[in-house]
N, C-alpha and C positions, 0 to 999 in steps of 0.2 A: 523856649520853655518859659513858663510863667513863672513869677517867686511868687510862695504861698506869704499873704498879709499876716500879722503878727498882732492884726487889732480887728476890731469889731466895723463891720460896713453895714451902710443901710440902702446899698443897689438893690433895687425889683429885677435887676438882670443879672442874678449871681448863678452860675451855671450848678447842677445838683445833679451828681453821679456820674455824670457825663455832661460833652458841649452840647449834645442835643437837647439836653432838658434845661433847656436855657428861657427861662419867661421872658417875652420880650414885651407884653403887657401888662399892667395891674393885674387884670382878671387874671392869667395864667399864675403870676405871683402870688397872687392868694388861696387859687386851687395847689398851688405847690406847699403853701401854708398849711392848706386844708389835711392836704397828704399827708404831712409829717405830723400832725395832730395825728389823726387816725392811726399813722404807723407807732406813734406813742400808746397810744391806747390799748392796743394789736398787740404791745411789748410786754404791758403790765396784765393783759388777757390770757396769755403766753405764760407769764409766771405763775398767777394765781392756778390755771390749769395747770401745768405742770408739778405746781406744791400737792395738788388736790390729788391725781395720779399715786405721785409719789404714796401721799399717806395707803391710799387706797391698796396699791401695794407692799406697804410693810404692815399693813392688817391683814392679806391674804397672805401672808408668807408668817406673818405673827401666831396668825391661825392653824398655821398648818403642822403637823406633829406625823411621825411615825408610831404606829399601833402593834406591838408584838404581841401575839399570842402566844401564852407559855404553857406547856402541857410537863405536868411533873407525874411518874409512874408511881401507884401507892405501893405503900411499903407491905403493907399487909396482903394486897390480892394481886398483886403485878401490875394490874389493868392501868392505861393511863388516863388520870384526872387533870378535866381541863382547870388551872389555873388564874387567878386575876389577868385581865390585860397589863400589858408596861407599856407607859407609852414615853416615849424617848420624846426632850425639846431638848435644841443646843441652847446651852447656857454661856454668857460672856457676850461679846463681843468677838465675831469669828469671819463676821461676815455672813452671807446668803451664797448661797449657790448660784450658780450663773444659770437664768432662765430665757430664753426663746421669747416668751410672752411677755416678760414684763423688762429684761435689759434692751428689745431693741427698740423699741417705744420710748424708752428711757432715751436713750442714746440719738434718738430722732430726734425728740424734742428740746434736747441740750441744745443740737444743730441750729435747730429753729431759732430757738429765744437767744442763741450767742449772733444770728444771720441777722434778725431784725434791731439785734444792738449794735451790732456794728454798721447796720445803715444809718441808726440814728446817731452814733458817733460821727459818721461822714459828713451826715446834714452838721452837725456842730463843727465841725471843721471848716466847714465853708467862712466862720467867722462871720456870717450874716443873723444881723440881729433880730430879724424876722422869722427866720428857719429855727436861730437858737431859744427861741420864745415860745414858737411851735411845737416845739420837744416839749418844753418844757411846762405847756399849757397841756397837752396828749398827757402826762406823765401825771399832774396833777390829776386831771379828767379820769384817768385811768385806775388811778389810784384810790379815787374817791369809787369809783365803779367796784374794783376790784379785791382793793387794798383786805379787805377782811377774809381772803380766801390764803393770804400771801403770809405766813409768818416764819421764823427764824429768820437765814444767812441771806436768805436770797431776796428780804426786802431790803 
């Protein structure tokens, strides 16, 4: 078993995800660079979509109301007259109801954007200063790409 380094290496052969993916060239080092760019990019692609979703479904859910029809009998001839509509909104903070269309999309995309941050935590764990530059160049890239579709917690 190998000890994991405790400091920053500048090997073109640092192995990424597995021993298979081990560059044993420049050229393969730097399409491994290339990748972890991209998958940076891919991360902050991921959020912005995901934010943009989200809004999209708390204005279809914002939107949405129950409509009663009220029919009150007249006093005078029996008959019954129809009413103003009422239309019901929950007030507060209560929550939404669990929906089919929009929690399991939800619930995908969580998966996704927590899958490709945790690869890009792995690549920074390799403690290779190539890989960790690469994050971090994808993330700027990305951000500048992205970054205006992304606001609150999740930038």
């Amino acid at each position: 078993m190998t000890s994991m380094t405790m400091t920053f290496v500048v090997s073109t052969s640092t192995p990424l995800y597995s021993t298979s993916w081990a560059p044993k060239t420049l050229a393969q080092y730097v399409g491994t660079c290339i990748f972890l760019i991209a998958l940076s990019i891919l991360f902050r692609f991921l959020l912005a979509w995901k934010h943009v979703l989200s809004h999209s479904w708390a204005n279809r859910a914002g939107s949405s109301r129950i409509v009663v029809a009220t029919s009150l009998p007249d006093e005078k001839t029996g008959s019954v007259v129809s009413g103003a509509p009422v239309v019901l909104r929950q007030e507060g903070w209560g929550g939404r109801p669990w929906r089919f269309s929009t929690d399991l999309p939800r619930a995908g995309m969580t998966v996704l954007v927590s899958g490709v941050g945790y690869l890009m935590m792995l690549a920074v764990m390799t403690m290779n200063v190539g890989y960790f530059m690469s994050v971090l160049a994808g993330i700027f890239v990305g951000e500048l790409i992205w970054g205006r579709f992304i606001n609150g917690a999740e930038h």
